[in-house]
C-alpha positions as CSV (number, residue, x, y, z in Angstrom):
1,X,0.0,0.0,0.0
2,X,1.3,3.8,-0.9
3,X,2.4,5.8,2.2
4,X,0.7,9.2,1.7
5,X,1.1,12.7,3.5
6,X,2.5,13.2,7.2
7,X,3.5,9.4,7.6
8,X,5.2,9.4,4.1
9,X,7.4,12.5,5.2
10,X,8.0,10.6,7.9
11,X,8.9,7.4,6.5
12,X,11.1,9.5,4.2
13,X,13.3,11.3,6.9
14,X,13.7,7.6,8.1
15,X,14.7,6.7,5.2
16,X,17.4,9.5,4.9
17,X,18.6,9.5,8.5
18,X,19.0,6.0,7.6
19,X,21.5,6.8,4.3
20,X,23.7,9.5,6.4
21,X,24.2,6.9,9.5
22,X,25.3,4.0,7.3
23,X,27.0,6.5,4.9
24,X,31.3,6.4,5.6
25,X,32.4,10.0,7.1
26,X,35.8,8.9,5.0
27,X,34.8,8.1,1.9
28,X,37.1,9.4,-0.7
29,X,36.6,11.4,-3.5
30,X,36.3,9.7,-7.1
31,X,38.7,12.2,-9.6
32,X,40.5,11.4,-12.9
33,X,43.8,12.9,-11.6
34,X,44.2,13.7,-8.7
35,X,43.5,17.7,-8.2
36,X,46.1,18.5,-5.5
37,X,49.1,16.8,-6.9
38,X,49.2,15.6,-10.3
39,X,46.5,18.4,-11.8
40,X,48.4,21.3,-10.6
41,X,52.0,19.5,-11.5
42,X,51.1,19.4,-14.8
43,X,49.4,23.2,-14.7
44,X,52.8,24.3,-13.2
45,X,54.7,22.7,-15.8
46,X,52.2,24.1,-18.7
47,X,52.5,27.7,-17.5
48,X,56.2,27.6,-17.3
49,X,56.9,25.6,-20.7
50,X,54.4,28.3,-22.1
51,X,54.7,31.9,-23.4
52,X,52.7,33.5,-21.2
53,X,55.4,34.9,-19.0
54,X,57.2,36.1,-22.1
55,X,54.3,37.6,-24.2
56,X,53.3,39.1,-20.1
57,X,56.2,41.1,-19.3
58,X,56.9,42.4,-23.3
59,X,53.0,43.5,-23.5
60,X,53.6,45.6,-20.0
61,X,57.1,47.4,-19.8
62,X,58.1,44.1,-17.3
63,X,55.3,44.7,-15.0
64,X,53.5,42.1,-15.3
65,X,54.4,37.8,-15.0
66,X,53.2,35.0,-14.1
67,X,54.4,36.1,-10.3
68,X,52.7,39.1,-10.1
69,X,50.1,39.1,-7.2
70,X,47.1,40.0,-8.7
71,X,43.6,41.0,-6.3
72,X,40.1,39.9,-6.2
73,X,37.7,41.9,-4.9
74,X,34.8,39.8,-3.5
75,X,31.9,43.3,-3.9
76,X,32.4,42.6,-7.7
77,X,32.0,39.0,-7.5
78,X,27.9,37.6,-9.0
79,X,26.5,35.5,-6.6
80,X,27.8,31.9,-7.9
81,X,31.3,33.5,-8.5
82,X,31.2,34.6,-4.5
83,X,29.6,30.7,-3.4
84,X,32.8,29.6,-5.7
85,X,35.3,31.2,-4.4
86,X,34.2,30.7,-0.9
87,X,34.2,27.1,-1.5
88,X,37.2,26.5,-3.0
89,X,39.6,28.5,-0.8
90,X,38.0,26.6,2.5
91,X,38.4,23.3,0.9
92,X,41.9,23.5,-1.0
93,X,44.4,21.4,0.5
94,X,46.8,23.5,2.7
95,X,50.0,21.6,0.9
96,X,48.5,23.2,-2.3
97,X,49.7,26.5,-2.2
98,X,46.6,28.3,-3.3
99,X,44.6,29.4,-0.3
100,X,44.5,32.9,-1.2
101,X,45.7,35.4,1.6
102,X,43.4,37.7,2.7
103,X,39.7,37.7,2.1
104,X,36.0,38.6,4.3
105,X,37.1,38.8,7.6
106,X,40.9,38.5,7.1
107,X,41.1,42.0,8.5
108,X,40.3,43.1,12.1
109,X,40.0,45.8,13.8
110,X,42.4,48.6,14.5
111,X,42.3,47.4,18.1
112,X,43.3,43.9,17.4
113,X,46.6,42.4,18.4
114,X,48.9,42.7,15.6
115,X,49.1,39.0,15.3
116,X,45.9,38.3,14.0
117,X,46.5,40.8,10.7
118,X,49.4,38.1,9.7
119,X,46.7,37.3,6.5
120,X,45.4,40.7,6.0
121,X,45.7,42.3,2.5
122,X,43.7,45.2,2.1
123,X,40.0,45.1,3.4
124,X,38.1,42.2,1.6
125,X,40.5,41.5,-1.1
126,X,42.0,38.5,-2.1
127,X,45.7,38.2,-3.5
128,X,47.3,35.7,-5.1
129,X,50.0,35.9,-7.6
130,X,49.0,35.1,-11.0
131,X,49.7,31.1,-11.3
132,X,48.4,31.0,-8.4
133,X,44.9,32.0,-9.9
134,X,45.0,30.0,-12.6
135,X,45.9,27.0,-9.7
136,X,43.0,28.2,-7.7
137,X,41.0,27.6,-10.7
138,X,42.3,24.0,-11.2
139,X,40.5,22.9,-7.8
140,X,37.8,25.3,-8.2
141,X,36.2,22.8,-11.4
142,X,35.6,20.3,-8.6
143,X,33.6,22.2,-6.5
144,X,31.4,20.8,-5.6
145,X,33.0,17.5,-7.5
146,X,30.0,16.7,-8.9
147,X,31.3,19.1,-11.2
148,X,33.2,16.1,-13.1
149,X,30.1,15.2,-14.8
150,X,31.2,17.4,-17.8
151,X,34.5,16.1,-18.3
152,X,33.0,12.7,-19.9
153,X,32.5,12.6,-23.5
154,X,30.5,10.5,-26.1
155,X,32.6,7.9,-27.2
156,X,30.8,7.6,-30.5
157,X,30.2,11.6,-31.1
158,X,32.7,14.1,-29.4
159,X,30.5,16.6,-30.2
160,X,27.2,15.3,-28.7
161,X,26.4,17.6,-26.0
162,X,25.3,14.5,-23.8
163,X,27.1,11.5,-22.8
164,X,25.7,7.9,-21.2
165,X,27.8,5.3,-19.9
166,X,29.1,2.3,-21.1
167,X,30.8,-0.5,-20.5
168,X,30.5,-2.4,-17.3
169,X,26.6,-0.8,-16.5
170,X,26.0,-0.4,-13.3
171,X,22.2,0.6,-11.8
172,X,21.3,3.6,-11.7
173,X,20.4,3.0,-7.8
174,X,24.0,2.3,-7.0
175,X,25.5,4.9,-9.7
176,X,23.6,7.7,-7.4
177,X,24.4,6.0,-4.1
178,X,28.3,6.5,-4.8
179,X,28.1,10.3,-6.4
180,X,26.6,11.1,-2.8
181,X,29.0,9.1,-0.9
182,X,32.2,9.5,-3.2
183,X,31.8,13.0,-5.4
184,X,29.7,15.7,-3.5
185,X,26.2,14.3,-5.1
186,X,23.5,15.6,-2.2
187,X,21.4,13.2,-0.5
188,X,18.3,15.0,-1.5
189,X,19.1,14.4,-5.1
190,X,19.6,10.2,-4.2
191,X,16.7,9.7,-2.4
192,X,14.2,11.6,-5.1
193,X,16.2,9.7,-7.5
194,X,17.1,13.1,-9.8
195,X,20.8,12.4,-9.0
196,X,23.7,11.1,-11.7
197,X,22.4,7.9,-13.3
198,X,24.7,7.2,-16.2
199,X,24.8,10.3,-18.0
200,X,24.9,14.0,-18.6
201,X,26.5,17.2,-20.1
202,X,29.1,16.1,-22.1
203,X,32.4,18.3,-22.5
204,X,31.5,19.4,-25.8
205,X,28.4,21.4,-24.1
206,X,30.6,22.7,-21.1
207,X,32.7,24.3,-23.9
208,X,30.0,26.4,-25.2
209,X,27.8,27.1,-21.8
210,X,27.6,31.0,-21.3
211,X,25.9,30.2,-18.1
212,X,28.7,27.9,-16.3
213,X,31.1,30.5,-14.2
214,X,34.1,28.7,-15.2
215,X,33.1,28.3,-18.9
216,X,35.7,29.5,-21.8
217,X,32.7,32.1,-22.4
218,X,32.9,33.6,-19.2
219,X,36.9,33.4,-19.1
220,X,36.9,35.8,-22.1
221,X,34.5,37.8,-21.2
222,X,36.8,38.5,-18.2
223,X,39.5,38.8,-20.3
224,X,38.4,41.6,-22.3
225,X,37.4,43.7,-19.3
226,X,41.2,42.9,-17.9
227,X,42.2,44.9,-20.7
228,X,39.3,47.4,-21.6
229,X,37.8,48.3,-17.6
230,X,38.9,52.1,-17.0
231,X,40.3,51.3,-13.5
232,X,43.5,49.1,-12.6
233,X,42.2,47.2,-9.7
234,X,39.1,46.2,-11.7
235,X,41.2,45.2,-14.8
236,X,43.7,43.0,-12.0
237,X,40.2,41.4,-10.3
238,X,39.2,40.6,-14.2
239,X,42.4,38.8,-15.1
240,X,42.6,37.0,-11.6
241,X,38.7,35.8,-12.6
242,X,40.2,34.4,-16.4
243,X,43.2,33.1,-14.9
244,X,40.7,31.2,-12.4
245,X,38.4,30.3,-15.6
246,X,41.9,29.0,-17.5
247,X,42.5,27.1,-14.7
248,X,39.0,25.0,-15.1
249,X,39.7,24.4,-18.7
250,X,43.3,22.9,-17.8
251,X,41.1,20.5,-15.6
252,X,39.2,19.9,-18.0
253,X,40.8,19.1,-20.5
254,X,43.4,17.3,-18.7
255,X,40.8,14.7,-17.5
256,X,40.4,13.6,-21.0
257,X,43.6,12.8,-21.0
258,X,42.4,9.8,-18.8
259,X,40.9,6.4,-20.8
260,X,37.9,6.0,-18.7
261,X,36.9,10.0,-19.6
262,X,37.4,9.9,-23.0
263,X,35.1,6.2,-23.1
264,X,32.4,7.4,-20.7
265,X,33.4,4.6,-18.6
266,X,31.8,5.7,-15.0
267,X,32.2,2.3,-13.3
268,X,36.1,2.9,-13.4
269,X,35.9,5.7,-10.3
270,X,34.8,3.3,-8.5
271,X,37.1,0.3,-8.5
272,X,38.2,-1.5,-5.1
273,X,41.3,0.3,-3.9
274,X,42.2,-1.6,-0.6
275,X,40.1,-4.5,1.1
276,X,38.0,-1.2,2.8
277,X,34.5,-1.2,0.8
278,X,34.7,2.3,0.9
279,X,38.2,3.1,-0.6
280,X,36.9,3.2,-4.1
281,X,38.7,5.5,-7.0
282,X,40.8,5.1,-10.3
283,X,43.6,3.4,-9.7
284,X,45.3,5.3,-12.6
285,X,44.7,8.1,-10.2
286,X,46.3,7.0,-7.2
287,X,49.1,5.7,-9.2
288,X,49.9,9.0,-10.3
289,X,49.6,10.5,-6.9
290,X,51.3,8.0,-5.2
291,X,54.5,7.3,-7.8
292,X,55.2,10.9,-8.9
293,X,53.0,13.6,-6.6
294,X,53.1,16.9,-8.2
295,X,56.9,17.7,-8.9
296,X,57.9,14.6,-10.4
297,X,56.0,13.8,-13.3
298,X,57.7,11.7,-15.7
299,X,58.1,14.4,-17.9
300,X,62.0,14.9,-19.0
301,X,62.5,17.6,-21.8
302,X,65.4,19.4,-22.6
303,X,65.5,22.9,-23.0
304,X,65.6,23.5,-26.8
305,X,62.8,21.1,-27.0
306,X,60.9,23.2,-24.5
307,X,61.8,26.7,-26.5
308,X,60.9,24.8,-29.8
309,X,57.4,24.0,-28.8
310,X,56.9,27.2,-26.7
311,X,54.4,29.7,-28.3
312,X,53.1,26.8,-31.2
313,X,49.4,26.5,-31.6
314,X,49.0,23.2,-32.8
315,X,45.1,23.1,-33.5
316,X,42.8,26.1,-34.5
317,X,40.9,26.1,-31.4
318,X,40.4,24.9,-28.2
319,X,37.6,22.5,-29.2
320,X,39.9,21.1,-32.0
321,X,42.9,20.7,-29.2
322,X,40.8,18.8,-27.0
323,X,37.3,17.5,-29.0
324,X,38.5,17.9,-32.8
325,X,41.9,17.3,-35.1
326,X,45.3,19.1,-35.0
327,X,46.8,20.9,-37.7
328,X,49.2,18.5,-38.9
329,X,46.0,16.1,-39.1
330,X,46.9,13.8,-35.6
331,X,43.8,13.3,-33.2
332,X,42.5,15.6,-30.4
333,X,43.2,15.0,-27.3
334,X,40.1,13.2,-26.5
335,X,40.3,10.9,-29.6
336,X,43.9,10.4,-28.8
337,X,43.3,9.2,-25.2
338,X,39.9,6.6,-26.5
339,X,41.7,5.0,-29.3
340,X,44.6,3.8,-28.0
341,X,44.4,3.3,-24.4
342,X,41.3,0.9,-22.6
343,X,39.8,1.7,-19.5
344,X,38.8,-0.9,-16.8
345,X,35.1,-0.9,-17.1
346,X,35.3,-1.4,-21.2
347,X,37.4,-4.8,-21.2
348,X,36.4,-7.3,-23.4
349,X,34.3,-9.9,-20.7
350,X,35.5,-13.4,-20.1
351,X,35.6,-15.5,-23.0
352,X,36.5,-19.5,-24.1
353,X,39.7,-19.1,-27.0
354,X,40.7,-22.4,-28.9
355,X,44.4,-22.7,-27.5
356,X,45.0,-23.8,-30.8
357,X,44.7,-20.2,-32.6
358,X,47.2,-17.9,-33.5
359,X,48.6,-15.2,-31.0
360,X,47.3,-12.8,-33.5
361,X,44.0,-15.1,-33.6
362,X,43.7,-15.1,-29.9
363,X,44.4,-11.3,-29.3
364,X,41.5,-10.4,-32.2
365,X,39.2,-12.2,-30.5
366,X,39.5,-10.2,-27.3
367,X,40.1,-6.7,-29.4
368,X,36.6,-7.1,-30.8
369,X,34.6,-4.3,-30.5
370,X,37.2,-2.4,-28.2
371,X,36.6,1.0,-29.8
372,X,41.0,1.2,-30.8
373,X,42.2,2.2,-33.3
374,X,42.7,0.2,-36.4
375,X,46.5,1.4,-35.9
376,X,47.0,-0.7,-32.6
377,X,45.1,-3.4,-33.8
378,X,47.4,-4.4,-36.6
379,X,49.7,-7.0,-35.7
380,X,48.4,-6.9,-32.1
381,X,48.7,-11.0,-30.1
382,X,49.2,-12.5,-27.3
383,X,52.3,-12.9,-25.3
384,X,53.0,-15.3,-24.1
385,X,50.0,-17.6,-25.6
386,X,49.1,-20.4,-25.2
387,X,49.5,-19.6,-21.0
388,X,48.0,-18.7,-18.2
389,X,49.0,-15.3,-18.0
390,X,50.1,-12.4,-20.1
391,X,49.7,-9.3,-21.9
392,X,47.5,-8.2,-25.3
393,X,50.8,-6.6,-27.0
394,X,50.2,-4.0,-29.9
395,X,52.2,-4.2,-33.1
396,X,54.1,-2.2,-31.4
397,X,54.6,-4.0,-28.4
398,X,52.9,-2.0,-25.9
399,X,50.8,-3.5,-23.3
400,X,47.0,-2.9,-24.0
401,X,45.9,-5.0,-21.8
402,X,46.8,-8.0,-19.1
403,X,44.5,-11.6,-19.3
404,X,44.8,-14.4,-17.1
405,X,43.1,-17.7,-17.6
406,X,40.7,-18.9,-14.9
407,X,40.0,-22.5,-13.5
408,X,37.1,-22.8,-16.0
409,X,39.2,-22.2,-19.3
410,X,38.0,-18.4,-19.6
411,X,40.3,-15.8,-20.2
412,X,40.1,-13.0,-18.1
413,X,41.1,-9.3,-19.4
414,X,41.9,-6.3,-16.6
415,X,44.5,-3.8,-16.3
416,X,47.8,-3.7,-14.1
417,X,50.9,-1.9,-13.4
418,X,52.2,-2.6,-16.4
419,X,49.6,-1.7,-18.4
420,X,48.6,1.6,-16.3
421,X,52.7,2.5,-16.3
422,X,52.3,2.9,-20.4
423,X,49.3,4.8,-20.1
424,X,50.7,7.4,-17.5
425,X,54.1,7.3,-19.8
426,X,52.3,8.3,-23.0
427,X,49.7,10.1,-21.4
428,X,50.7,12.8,-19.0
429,X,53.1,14.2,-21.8
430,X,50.1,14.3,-24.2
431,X,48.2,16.1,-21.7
432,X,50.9,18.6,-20.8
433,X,51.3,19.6,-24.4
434,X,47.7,20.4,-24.6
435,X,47.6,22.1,-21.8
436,X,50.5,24.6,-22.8
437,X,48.7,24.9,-26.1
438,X,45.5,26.0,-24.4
439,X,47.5,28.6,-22.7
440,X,49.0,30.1,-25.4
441,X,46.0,29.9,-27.2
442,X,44.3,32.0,-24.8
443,X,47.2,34.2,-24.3
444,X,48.9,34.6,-28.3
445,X,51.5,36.3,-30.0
446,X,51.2,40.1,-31.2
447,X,52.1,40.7,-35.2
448,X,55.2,42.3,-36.0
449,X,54.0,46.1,-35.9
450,X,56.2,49.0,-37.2
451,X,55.6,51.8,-34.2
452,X,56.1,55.5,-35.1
453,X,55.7,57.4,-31.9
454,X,56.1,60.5,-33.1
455,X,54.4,60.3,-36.2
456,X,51.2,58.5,-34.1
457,X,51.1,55.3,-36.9
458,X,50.9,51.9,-37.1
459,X,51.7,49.1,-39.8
460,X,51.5,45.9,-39.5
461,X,50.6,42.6,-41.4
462,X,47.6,41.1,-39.7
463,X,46.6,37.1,-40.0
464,X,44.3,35.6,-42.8
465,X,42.9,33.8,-39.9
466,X,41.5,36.2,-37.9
467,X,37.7,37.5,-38.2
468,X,36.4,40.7,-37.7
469,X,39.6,42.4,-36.7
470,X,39.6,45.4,-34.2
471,X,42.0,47.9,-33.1
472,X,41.2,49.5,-30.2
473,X,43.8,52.5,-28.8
474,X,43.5,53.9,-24.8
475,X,45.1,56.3,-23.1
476,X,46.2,55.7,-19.6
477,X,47.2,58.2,-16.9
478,X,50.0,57.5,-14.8
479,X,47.5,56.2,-11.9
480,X,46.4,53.4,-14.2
481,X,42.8,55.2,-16.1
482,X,41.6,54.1,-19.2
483,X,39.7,55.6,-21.9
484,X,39.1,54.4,-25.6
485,X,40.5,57.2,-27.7
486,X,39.9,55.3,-30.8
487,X,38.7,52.3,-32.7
488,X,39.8,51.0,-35.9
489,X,38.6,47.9,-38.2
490,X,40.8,46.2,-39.5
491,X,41.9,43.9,-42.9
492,X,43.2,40.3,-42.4
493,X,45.8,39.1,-44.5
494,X,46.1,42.6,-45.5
495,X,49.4,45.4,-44.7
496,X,47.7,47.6,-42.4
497,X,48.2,50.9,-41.6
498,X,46.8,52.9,-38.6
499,X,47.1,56.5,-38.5
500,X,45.9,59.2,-35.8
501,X,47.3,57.4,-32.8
502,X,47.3,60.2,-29.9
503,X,50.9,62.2,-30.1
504,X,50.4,64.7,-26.8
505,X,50.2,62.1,-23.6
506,X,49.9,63.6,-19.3
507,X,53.3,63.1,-17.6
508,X,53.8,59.2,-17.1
509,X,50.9,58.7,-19.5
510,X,50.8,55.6,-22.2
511,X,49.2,54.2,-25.7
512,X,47.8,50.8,-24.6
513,X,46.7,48.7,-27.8
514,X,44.2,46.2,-27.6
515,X,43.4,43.8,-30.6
516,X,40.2,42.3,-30.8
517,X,39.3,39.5,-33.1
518,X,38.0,35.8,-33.6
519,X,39.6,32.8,-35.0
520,X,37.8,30.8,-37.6
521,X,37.8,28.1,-35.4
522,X,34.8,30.2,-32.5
523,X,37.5,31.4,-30.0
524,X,38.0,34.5,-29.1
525,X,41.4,36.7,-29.4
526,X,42.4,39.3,-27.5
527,X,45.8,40.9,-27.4
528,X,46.8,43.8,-25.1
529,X,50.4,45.9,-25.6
530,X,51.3,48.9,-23.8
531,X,53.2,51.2,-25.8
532,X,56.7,52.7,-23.9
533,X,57.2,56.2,-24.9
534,X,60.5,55.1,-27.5
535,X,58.8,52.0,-28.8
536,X,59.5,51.6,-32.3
537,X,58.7,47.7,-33.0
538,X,56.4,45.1,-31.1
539,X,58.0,41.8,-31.8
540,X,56.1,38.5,-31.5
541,X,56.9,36.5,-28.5
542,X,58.9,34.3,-28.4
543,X,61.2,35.6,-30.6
544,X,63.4,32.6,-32.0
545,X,66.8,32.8,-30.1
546,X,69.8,30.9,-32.3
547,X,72.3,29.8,-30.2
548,X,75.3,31.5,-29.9
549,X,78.8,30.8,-31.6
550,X,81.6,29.2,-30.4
551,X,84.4,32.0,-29.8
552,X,87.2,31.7,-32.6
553,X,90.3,31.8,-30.9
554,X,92.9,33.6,-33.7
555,X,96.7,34.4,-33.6
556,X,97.9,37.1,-32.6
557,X,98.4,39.4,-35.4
558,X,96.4,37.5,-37.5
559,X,93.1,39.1,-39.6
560,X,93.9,42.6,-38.4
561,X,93.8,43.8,-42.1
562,X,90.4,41.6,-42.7
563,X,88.7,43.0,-39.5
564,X,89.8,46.8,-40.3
565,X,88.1,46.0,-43.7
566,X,84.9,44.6,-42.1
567,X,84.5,47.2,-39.4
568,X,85.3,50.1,-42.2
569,X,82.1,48.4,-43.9
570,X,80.0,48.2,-41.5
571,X,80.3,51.6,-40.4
572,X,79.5,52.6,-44.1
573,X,76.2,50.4,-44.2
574,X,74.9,52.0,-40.9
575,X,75.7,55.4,-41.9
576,X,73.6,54.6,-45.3
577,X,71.2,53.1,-42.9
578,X,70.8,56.4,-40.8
579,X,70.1,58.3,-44.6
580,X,67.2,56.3,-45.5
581,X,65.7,56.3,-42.2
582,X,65.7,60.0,-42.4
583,X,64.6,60.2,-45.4
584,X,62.0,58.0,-44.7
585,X,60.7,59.7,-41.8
586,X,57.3,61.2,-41.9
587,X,56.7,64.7,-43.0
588,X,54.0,65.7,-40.5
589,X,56.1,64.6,-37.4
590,X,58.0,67.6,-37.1
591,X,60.7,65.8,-35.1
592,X,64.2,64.9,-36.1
593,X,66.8,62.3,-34.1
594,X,69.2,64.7,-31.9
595,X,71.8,62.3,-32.7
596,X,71.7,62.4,-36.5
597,X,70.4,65.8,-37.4
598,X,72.9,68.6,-38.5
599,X,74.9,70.8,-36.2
600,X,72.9,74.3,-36.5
């Protein structure tokens, strides 16, 4: 018989009371990497092996890095920014090194001791430098950790904006029973069963969610008032918000760097850790954690092979990096990660195989329906076979797999150190590389541009690429105000000229350029350079540095004729140089170099 009205409420907080008591107070968190160590050891690595740094400190006379504290101001914060925030700095992990200093109630009264203004920054505010931010923003994605929902993608359609499970299918009772107990799922949500079942927004709809406070969308948005807000705190609290949003999409897309992700494999998470029936997780998670924590990834690079890769955008967008293809044709990084690696809970299930087939035969037979790529299937067998253990070897010869063969004749399939140490070999780096990409991405390269100060122009050569190409030129006062003084559209693939740029500055004043386009691919660009008062080139950055000679060691004596000659040359080719320099200068300028114009 239906329970209806007071004694169904009743039988309901029963029921719930019930779920907490039996529910473990230690029951660990289900990730993909682990947020704390191996998420922000590969974010540290990615902003260091980036450009970021470099194009920072050229764009801003050397005032700004990746090091400089940057302030949030929690009165400017919308109301799920503020939850977020709040969240995330109570819950970060001390050893992390992103609890932001300061903060609502950081700073007392004048009449407090001393000692409890040790965290105090300046009212409200909260300072971190900038990595720090985009750190911050790592663990913020995972809260609550629910969160991890949207890092799962289809399988069959990267671009589906929902996702369901497969493999090893678990009910839907038991899948919402462990989001409550393992990843921050509510209790409310289990017991009215409109918890996680099995599936949900997939990555491809988190990319383009305007709504989501850690979305690309509202990382941009952020980043164009970092550059455009009149006032300097606000344009700071903007680019600590897109660092923070940066952050998110490093998560992100660093969790499809993980098999059971990229396959929508949910019964993965929660594997048997330990004998304890609540120490569930990934054991390619704790794996990482435990073997290489956050500062020793097994990541070894040189650094010419860091320099040669800094500043390259190898896809045309962020959704090509992580959902689509690269330039030179290779897979995304979702792709990547679901056709060559296998995830626990998408193993071929036990099976009878004639000991009489083939290796190749044998190994066929379990690869069926795997969802590899044809690639890895090619000459892929058994080894050793026929026996009772072994490994699924690809053509080649990396572990895909582990099998064992039971009492009964089957053959068993499931993952071991072996296997997992490939994954994390082959992996990590892949996930590294598109994590620096994203940065840079986010964060590009300025054209070459041909500055004439005095002359207030412009000309530069501007990328086919680019869509609806602005120019937009500010003044700025020596306290840091803005004000547009003018905009101009722009040509791509086009020589460009821009002429009218502001000539009479206040004392300390400055030209601050901001270019604002969109790549074919959907993402936004946004450049910002302020203009010293002598500049008269902005380079791209990083400029290509060759390395440097070996010193010839000559005789005495020896070449003194040859070097007179050379010098005596070059001093003719710079005084030609200084000729057509003033010949070329600009008529309505009405300046002329001290240094080169005649005496008189």
């Amino acid at each position: 018989m239906r329970r209806t009205g007071k004694r169904a409420l009743t039988f309901g907080a029963l029921v719930g009371c019930v779920a907490l008591a039996l529910a473990p107070p230690t029951a660990p968190e289900a990730h993909a990497w682990d947020p704390s160590t191996t998420h922000l050891g590969l974010t540290d690595r990615a902003a260091l092996e980036s450009a970021v740094h470099l194009r920072w400190m050229a764009s801003s006379e050397f005032q700004r890095g990746l090091f400089t504290a940057l302030r949030v101001d929690p009165d400017r914060l919308r109301r799920d920014e503020w939850r977020l925030f709040m969240q995330t700095a109570s819950n970060a992990h001390a050893s992390s090194g992103v609890r932001p200093l300061g903060g609502p109630g950081a700073c007392p009264g004048a009449d407090a001791p001393p000692v409890t203004s040790r965290y105090c920054v300046e009212g409200d505010l909260w300072q971190l430098s900038a990595l720090q931010w985009l750190e911050f923003g790592v663990l913020a994605e995972l809260t609550p950790p629910a969160r991890e929902v949207h890092h799962f993608v289809d399988p069959d359609n990267r671009d589906a904006p929902r996702w369901r499970a497969r493999g090893e299918a678990l009910p839907p009772l038991v899948l919402r029973s462990r989001q409550t107990r393992h990843n921050g799922g509510s209790t409310a949500e289990q017991l009215t069963r409109t918890g996680f079942a099995g599936d949900g927004p997939s990555a491809a709809a988190w990319l383009a969610d305007d709504g989501d406070p850690l979305a690309p969308a509202r990382m941009f948005e952020h980043l164009e008032l970092a550059y455009l807000a009149a006032d300097a705190d606000a344009r700071d609290h903007h680019l600590a918000l897109a660092l923070v949003c940066a952050g998110a999409l490093l998560h992100v897309g660093q969790n499809l760097a993980v098999p059971a992700h990229a396959r929508a494999d949910v019964a993965a998470f929660f594997r048997n850790l330990s004998h304890h029936r609540a120490d569930r997780g990934l054991p390619l998670q704790e794996l990482a954690r435990l073997r290489y924590g956050r500062s020793d990834l097994p990541i070894v690079r040189s650094a010419a092979e860091v320099a040669a890769q800094r500043g390259t955008l190898p896809a045309a967008s962020l959704h090509d990096l992580l959902l689509g293809r690269l330039r030179d044709g290779d897979a995304g990084l979702a792709e990547y990660t679901r056709a060559r690696f296998l995830s626990s809970g998408t193993l071929p299930p036990p099976m009878a195989i004639d000991l009489e087939q083939s290796d190749t035969d044998a190994a066929a037979t379990l690869l069926e329906g795997s969802m590899l790529d044809p690639a890895e299937l090619v000459g892929a067998h058994l080894s050793p076979w026929p026996a009772d253990r072994g490994y699924v070897l690809s053509g080649a010869g990396r572990p895909l797999m582990a099998f064992a063969t039971d009492e009964d004749g089957f053959v068993r399939a499931f993952l071991d150190d072996a296997v997992y140490d490939d994954q994390l070999l082959r992996l990590l780096p892949r996930a590294l590389d598109t994590s620096r990409a994203m940065l840079d991405a986010i964060f590009p390269a300025w054209p070459q541009i041909q500055v004439r100060m005095g002359a207030g122009t412009l000309e530069f050569e501007l990328d086919a690429a680019l869509e609806s190409p602005e120019l937009l030129v500010l003044t700025q006062t020596a306290d840091g105000k803005r004000a547009i003084a003018m905009k101009v559209t722009l040509l791509p693939g086009k020589r460009n000229r821009v002429r009218g740029l502001p000539t009479e500055l206040p004392k300390d004043g400055r030209l601050v350029l901001v270019l604002r386009a969109q790549r074919k691919g959907g993402d936004p660009v946004l450049l910002e350079h302020v203009l010293a008062p002598d500049a008269a080139e902005i380079k791209p950055m990083p400029a290509q540095v060759s390395a440097a000679p070996e010193p010839a060691e000559a005789a005495a004596g020896e070449d003194d004729d040859e070097d007179a000659e050379e010098d005596a040359e070059e001093d003719a080719e710079d005084a030609e140089e200084d000729e057509e320099d003033a010949e070329d200068a600009p008529a309505e300028s009405g300046t002329s170099d001290p240094e080169t114009a005649p005496a008189g």
